[in-house]
VEXDREN-2710 file (C-alpha; in Angstrom, 1 decimal):
% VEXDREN-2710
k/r/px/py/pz
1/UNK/23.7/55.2/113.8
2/UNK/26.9/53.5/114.1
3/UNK/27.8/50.4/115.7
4/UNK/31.1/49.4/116.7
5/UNK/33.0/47.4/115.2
6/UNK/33.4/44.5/117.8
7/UNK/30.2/43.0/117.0
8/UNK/31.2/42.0/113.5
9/UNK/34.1/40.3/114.2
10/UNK/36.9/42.3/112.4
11/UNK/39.5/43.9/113.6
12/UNK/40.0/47.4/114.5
13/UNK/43.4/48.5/114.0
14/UNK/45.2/48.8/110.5
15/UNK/48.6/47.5/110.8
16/UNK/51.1/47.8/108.0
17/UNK/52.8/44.6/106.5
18/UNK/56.2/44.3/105.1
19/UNK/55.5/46.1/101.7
20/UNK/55.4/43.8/98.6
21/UNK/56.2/44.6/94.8
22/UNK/53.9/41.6/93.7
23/UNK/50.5/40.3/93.8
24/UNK/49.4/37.0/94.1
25/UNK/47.2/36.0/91.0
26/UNK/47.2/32.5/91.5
27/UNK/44.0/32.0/92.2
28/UNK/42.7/34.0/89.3
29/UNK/38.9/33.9/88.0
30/UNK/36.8/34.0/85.1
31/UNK/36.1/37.9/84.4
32/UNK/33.5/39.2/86.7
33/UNK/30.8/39.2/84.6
34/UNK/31.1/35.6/84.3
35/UNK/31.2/35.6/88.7
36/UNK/28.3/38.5/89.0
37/UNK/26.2/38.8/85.8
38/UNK/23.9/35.5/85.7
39/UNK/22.3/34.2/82.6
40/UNK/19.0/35.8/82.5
41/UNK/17.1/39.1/81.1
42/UNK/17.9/42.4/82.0
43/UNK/16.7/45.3/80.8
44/UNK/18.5/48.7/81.3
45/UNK/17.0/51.8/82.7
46/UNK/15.4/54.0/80.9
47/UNK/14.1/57.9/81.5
48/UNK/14.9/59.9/84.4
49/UNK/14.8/58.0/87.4
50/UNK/15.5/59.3/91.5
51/UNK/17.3/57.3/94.2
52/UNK/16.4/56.6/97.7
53/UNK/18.3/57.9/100.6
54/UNK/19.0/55.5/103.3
55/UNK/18.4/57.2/106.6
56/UNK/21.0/54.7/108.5
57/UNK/24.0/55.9/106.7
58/UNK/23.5/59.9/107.0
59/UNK/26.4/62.0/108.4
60/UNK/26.1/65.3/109.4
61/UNK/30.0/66.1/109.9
62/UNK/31.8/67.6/106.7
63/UNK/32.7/64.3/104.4
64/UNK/32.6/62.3/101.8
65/UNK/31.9/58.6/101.3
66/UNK/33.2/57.0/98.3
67/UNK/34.7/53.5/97.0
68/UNK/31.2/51.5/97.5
69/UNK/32.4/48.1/96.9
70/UNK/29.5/45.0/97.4
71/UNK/31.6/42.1/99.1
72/UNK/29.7/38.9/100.3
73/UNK/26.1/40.5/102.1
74/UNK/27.3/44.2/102.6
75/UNK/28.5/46.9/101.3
76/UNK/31.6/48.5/101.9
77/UNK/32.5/52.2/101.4
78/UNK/35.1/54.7/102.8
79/UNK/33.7/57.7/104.9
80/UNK/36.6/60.3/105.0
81/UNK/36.7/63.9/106.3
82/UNK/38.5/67.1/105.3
83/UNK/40.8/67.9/108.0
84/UNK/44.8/67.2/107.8
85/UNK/45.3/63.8/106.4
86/UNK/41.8/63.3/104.9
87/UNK/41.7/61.0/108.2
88/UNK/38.9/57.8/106.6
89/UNK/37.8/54.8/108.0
90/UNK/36.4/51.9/106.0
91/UNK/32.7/51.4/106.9
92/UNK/29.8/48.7/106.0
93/UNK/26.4/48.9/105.6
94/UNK/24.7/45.8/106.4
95/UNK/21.1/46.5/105.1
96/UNK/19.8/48.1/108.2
97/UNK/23.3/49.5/110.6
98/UNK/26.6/51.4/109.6
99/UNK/29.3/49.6/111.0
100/UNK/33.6/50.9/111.1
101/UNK/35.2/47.7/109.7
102/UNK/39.1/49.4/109.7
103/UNK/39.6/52.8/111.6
104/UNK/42.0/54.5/110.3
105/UNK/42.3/53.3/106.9
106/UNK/43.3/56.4/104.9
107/UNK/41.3/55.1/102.4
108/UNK/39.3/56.4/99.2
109/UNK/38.2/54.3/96.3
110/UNK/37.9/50.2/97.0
111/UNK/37.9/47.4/95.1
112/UNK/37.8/43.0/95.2
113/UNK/40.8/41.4/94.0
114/UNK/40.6/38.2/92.3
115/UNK/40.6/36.4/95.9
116/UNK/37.7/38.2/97.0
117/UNK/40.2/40.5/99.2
118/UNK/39.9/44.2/99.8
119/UNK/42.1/46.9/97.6
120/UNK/42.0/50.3/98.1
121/UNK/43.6/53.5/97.0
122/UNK/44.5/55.4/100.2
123/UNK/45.8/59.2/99.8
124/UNK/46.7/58.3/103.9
125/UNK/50.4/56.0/102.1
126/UNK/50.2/57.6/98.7
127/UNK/49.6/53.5/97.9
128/UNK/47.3/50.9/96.3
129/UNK/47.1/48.8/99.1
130/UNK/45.2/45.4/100.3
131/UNK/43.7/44.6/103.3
132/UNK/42.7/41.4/105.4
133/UNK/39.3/42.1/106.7
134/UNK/40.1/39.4/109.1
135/UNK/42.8/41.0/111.4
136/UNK/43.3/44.5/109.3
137/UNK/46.4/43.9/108.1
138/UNK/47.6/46.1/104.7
139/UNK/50.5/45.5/102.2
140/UNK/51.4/47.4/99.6
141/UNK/51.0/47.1/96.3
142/UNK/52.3/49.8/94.2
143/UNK/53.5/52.8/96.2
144/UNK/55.9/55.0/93.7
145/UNK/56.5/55.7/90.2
146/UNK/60.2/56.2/88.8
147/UNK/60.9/57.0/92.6
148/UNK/58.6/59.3/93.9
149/UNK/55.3/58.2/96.1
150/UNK/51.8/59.2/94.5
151/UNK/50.0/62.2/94.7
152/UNK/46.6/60.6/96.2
153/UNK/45.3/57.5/94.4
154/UNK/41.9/57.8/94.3
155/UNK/39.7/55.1/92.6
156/UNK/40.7/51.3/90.9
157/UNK/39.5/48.2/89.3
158/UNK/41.2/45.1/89.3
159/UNK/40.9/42.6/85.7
160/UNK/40.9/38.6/85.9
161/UNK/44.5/38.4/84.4
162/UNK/45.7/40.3/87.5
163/UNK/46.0/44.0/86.5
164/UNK/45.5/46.5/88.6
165/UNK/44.4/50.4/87.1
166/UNK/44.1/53.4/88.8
167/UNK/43.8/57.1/88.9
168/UNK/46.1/59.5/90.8
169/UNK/44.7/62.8/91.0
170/UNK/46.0/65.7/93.5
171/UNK/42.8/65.8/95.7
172/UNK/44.0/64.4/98.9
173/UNK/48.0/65.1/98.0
174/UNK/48.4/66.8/101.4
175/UNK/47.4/64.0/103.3
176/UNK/51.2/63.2/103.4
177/UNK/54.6/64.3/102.0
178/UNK/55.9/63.7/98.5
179/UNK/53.7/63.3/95.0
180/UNK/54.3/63.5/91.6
181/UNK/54.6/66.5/89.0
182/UNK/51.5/65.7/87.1
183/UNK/48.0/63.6/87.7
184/UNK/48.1/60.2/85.7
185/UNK/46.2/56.6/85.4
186/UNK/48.3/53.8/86.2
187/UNK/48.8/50.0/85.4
188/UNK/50.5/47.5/88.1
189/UNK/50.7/44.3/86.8
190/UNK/50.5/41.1/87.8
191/UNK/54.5/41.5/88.5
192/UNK/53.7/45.0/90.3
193/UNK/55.4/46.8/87.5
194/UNK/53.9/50.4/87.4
195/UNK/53.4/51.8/83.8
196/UNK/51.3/54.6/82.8
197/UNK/48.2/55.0/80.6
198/UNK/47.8/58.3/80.4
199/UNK/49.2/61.4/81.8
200/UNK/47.1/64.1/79.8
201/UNK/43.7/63.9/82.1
202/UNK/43.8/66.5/84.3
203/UNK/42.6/64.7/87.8
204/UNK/41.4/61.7/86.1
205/UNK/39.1/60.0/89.4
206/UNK/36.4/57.4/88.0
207/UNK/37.7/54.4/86.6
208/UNK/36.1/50.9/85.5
209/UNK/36.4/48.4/82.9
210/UNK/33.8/46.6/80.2
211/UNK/32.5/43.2/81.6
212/UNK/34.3/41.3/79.0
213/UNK/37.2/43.2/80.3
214/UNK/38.1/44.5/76.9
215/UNK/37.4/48.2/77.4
216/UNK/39.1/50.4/80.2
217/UNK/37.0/53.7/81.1
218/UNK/38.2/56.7/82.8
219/UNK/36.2/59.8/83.9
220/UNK/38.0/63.0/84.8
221/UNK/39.0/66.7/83.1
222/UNK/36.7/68.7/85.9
223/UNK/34.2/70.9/85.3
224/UNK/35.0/70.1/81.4
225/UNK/35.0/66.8/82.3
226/UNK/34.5/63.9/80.0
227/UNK/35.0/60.2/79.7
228/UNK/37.6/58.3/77.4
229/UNK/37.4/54.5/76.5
230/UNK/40.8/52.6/75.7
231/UNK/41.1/48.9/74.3
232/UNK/42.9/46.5/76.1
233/UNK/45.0/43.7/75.0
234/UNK/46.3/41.4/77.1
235/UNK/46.5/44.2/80.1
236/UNK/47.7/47.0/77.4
237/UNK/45.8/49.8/77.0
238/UNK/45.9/51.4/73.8
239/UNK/45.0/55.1/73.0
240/UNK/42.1/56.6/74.4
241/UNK/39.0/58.0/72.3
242/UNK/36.6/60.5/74.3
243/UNK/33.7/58.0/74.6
244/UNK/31.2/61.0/76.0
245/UNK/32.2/64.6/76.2
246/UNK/30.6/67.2/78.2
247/UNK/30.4/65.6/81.7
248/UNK/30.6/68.1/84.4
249/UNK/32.8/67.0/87.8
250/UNK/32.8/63.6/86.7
251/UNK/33.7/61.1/89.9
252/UNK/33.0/57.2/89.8
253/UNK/31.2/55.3/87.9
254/UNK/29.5/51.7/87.8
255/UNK/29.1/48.7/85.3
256/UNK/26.3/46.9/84.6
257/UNK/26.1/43.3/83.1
258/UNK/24.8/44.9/79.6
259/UNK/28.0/47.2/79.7
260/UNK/26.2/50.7/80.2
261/UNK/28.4/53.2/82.2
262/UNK/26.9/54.6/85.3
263/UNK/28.8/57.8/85.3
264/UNK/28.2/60.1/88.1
265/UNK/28.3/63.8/87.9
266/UNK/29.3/65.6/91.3
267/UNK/27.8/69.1/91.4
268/UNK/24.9/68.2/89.7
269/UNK/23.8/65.5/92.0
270/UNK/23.3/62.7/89.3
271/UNK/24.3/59.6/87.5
272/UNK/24.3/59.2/83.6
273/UNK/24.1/56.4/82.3
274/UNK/25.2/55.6/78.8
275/UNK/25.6/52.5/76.3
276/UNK/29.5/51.3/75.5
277/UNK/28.7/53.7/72.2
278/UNK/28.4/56.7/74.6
279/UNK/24.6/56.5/73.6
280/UNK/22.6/58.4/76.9
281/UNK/19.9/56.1/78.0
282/UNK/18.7/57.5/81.9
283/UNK/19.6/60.0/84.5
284/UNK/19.1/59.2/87.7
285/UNK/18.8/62.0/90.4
286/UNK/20.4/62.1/94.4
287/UNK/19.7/64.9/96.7
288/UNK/23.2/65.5/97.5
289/UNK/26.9/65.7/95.5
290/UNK/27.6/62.0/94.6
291/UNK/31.1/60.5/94.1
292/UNK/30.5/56.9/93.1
293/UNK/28.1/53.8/92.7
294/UNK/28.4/49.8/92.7
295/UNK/26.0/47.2/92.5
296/UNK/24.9/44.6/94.8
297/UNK/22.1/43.2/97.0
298/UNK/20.7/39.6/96.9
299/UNK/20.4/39.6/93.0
300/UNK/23.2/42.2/92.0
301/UNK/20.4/44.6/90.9
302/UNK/20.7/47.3/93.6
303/UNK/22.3/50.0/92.8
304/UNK/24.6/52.0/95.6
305/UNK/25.4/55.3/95.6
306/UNK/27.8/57.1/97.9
307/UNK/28.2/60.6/98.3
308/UNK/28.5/64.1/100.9
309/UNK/27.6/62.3/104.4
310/UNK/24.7/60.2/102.3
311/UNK/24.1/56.6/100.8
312/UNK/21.4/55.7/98.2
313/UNK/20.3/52.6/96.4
314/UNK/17.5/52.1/93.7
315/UNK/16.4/49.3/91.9
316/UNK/17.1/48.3/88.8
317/UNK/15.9/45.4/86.2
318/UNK/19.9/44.8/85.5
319/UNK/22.5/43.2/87.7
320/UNK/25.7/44.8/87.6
321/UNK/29.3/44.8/88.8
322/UNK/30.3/44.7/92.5
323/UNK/32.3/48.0/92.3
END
C-alpha cells in the first residue's frame, strides 16, 4: 500500500529552479566510507544466497523501480512506468509503508551529495539534477554536452572532492526531445564542467566508485555486458581495464565497506558479487528482473534491492555504501 505523501511532511510538487552550472562543495566530507563503514569486522558473503521480497513495496502496474538510495531512516528509490515520458515519482520505504516523496520527478538513478541532499539522473530534463526534499525544489546540474541535452541519464555517484559521474544510455531517450549521437559516462566537476570518460560502452547504466574513492566502476555492454574499473586521480579517470567480463544485462550495482562489487544482472534475476580483483565470491538470487541495490538499515548491513514492481533486502555481515 501507499500512503500519501502529506503525512511525511514533504512536499508534493517538483518545481524547477533557475538552472545552475555549479555545485556547492563547500561543505565537503571525508569519503563515505569514512561517514558509512564503521570500525569493526565484517565478513563478506559467501555462496549462493536468496533475498526476501518485501510484500509492502509490490506493484502490479508495468514498471520499474531503480536508484535505491538509504538517506537518514529510509530508503529512497524511483518507481517509473513505460508509457510516454517514462512518467516516475520518487518514493520511500520506511520499514513498514511506501510513501510518494516527489510526484512527478522524472527520475531514474539517485544519489546523496556531500550535504546529504538528493541527486538524481532524470530522463524526464535529460539532466543531473538536485532536489530539496523539503519543499521539492530541483536545479540543474549538468544538462548538455558540447550543446546538445542528454539522451537519458540513468544512474550516478557523487566523490568527497565534489565530482559527479554518470552514465547516459538511450533507454528513456524518448521521454523528451533532443540527445546525443552516442551513449557515454560523464564527469561534472566541482565547477560543473562536463567531460567524458568514456564513449565506447554501448548503454553503459551501473556506476559506483571504491570506498577509498580511488577506483571508478562502470557496468554496461548488454547482453555481452561486462564491467570496467578506471583509476582516479584527483577526479581523473584514467583508462579503463575490463574488471569482470561476461555479465549478462548488467544494471546497478552496490559497494560494500570491504570494496566487493554487488553487480546485478537483469534477466537473470541476480546479484554477483565480486572482490576489487574481479574475484566472484556469492550470488544472490531475486524472483523478479533487478536493476540496482544500496545498503542501509540501522547498521548499514541491509542490503536493498530494487527491481520490476518489487523491493528486497537481505542481511549481510558487511555494512556497505548508501547507494
Amino acid at each position: 500500500m501507499q500512503k500519501s505523501l502529506v503525512s511525511l511532511g514533504f512536499a508534493l510538487s517538483v518545481t524547477a529552479c533557475a538552472q545552475s552550472t555549479t555545485h556547492d562543495v563547500s561543505d565537503v566530507q571525508p569519503v563515505r566510507s569514512d561517514t558509512y563503514c564503521a570500525a569493526g569486522e565484517y565478513q563478506a558473503p559467501k555462496g549462493t544466497l536468496e533475498a526476501t521480497r518485501i510484500e509492502a513495496a509490490n506493484f502490479s502496474a508495468p514498471g520499474l523501480y531503480e536508484g535505491p538510495v538509504w538517506v537518514g531512516d529510509k530508503l529512497l528509490f524511483s518507481r517509473f512506468g513505460f508509457g510516454a515520458g517514462f512518467p516516475s515519482n520518487v518514493l520511500s520505504y520506511d520499514g513498514q509503508e511506501v510513501a510518494v516523496v516527489l510526484a512527478d520527478a522524472g527520475t531514474n538513478g539517485l544519489a546523496i551529495d556531500n550535504a546529504n541532499q538528493l541527486i538524481a539522473g532524470t530522463h524526464k530534463y535529460k539532466a543531473v539534477a538536485r532536489f530539496n526534499l523539503k519543499d521539492g525544489q530541483r536545479q540543474e546540474l549538468a544538462s548538455q554536452y558540447q550543446g546538445q541535452a542528454f539522451n537519458s541519464p540513468n544512474d550516478l555517484t557523487m566523490s568527497a572532492r565534489g565530482d559527479i559521474y554518470f552514465t547516459d544510455p538511450d533507454f528513456q531517450r524518448a521521454a523528451a526531445p533532443g540527445g546525443q549521437d552516442s551513449t557515454r559516462v560523464y564527469r561534472v566537476d566541482a565547477q560543473g564542467q562536463v567531460s567524458v570518460v568514456d564513449d565506447t560502452i554501448a548503454n553503459p547504466n551501473g556506476i559506483s566508485l571504491s570506498p577509498d574513492e580511488q577506483t571508478l566502476y562502470v557496468a554496461g555492454g548488454g547482453e555481452n555486458g561486462f564491467v570496467r574499473a578506471y583509476p582516479l586521480d584527483n577526479g581523473e579517470a584514467g583508462s579503463g581495464q575490463t574488471l569482470l567480463a561476461d555479465v549478462t544485462v548488467p544494471d546497478g550495482m552496490a559497494i560494500d565497506c570491504l570494496g566487493n562489487i554487488y553487480i546485478t544482472e537483469h534477466t537473470k534475476q541476480r546479484v554477483r558479487v565480486v572482490t576489487p580483483e574481479g574475484d566472484e565470491i556469492a550470488v544472490i538470487h531475486v524472483d523478479a528482473n533487478i536493476t540496482n541495490g544500496a545498503f542501509g538499515g540501522e547498521n548499514g548491513k541491509t542490503l536493498y534491492l530494487t527491481g520490476a514492481g518489487a523491493l528486497w533486502s537481505i542481511e549481510l555481515d558487511v555494512a556497505g555504501l548508501p547507494y
